[in-house]
N, C-alpha and C positions, 0 to 999 in steps of 0.2 A: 445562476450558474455562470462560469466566466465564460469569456470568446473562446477563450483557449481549450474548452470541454468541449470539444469536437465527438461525435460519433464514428466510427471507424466501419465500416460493413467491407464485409469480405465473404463474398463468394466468387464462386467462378460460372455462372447464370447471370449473364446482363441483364435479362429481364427480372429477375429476384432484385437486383444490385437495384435497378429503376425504381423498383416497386417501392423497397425500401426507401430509398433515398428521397422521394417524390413523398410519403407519410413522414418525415420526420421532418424535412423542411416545411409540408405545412403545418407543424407542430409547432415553427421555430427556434428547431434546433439547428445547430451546425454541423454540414456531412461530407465524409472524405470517403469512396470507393476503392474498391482494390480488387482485381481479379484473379491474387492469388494470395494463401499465405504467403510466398517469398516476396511478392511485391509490397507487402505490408511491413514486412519483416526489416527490409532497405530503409525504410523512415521509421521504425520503431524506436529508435533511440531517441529522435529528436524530439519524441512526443512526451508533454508533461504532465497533462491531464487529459480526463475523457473515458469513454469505452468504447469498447470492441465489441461488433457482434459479427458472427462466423458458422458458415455452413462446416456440420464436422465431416460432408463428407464431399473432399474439393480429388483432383487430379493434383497429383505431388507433393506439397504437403498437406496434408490432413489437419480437420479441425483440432482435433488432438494432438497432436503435431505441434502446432503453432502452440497451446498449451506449454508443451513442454518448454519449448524454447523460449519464450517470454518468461517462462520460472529459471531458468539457465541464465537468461541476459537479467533479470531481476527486476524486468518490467511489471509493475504492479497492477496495471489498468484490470478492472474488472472487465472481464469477458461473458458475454451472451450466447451461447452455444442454439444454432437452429437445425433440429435433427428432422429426416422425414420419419413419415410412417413405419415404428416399428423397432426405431433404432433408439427405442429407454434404455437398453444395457448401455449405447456408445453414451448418450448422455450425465449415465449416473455415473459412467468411469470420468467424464468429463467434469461434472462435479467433483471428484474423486483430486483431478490432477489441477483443482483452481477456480473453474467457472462457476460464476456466481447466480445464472441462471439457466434453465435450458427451453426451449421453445418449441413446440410440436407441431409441422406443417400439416394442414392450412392454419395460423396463428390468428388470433383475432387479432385487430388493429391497437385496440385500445388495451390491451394483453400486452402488445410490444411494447406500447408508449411507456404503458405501466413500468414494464422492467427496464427500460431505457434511463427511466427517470431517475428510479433507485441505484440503479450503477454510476450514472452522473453524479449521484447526490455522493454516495459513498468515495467517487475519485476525489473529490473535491473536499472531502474528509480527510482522505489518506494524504491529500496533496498538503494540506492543512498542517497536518503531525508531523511531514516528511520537513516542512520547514522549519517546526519549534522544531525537531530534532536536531538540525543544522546549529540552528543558535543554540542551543543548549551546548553539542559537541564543541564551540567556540568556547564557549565559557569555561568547560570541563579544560579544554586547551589551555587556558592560560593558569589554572592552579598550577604550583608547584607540585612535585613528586610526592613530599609529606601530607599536604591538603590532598593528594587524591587519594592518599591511603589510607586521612581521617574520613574522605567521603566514603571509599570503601566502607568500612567501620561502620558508619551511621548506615547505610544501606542494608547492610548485613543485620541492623536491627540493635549493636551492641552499644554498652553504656560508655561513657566517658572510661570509666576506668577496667574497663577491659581492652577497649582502644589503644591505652593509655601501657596497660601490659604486655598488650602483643609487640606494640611500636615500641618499647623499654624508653618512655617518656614519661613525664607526669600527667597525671590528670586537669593538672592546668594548663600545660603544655598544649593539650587538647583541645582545650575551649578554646587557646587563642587561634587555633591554627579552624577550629570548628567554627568561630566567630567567624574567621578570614574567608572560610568556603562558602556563607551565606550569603555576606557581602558582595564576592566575584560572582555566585552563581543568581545572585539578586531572588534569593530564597523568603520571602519572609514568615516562615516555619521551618522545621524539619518535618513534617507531610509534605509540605510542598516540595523539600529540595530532592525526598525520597522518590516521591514523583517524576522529579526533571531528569534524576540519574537513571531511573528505568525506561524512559522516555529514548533517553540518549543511548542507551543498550540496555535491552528487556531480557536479556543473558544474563543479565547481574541479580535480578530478581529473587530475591532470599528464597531456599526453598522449606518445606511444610518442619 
């Protein structure tokens, strides 16, 4: 895991905040506390990787709460939701609005690490894809207008010369411009280049 996979905990219980903090670093992980959702909220953008774990039930904003709003600013970090005694409905709505696990106080120790670990692993996943996505949107960047309409094309699944009818070009026309898209998008299939363009917007996604 990088440096930069920090652990995030956020309650408003210093002694919870302690507890955790104190088990994770002798895990050696990396931990940043926060007493409230809005105080977490203030450095949210600047975080690249990592997870979140969060009491859902704090004074002002609410573990759910902080949910939302992380889906609002499009912050992705997996979130670890810790409910007390009783509170499965607030958790499974919590799962419901994102979090990727939830936790039922008193937690086992080794229960936390467990799910700490998998959210780590998964940011660092998404951090992964969020990058080929970037390079790929670059590449998509520099086609011409007609290349992206032959990528269009090939995306959607269609043959050279249907490509070739919609665009009222020839079907050779196609290849050279379909050649030139595999080149800039540094494809060496069309599975592969099929891939990069869903990669880069999974909107375009042919449908059944």
């Amino acid at each position: 895991m990088t440096a930069e996979a920090d652990v995030h905990v956020i309650d408003d219980d210093e002694a919870v905040r302690a507890s955790i903090d104190f088990l994770l670093r002798t895990a050696m992980l990396t931990v940043k506390t926060y007493e409230s959702a809005g105080a977490f909220l203030e450095v949210a953008p600047t975080i690249g990787s990592g997870c979140i774990i969060t009491d859902v039930r704090m004074p002002g904003l609410s573990g759910l709460e902080l949910l939302r709003r992380l889906g609002e600013m499009q912050i992705g970090l997996p979130v670890i939701v810790i409910t007390g005694h009783g509170d499965v409905p607030l958790a499974v709505e919590a799962m419901k609005s994102g979090a990727v696990d939830f936790l039922e106080k008193p937690f086992d120790d080794d229960v936390l690490l467990a799910s700490v670990r998998s959210a780590l692993n998964r940011s660092e996943a998404s951090a992964a894809i969020e990058t080929e996505r970037a390079e790929i949107r670059q590449r998509i960047a520099a086609l011409t207008h007609r290349e992206r309409d032959v990528l269009e094309g090939l995306v959607a699944g269609h043959p050279n010369k249907i490509i070739a009818f919609k665009l009222e070009i020839s079907p050779r026309t196609v290849e050279i411009y379909r050649a030139n898209v595999m080149t800039k998008m540094k494809a060496g299939s069309l599975s592969e280049l099929v891939r990069m363009a869903l990669i880069a917007d999974p909107a375009k996604s042919p449908g059944p």
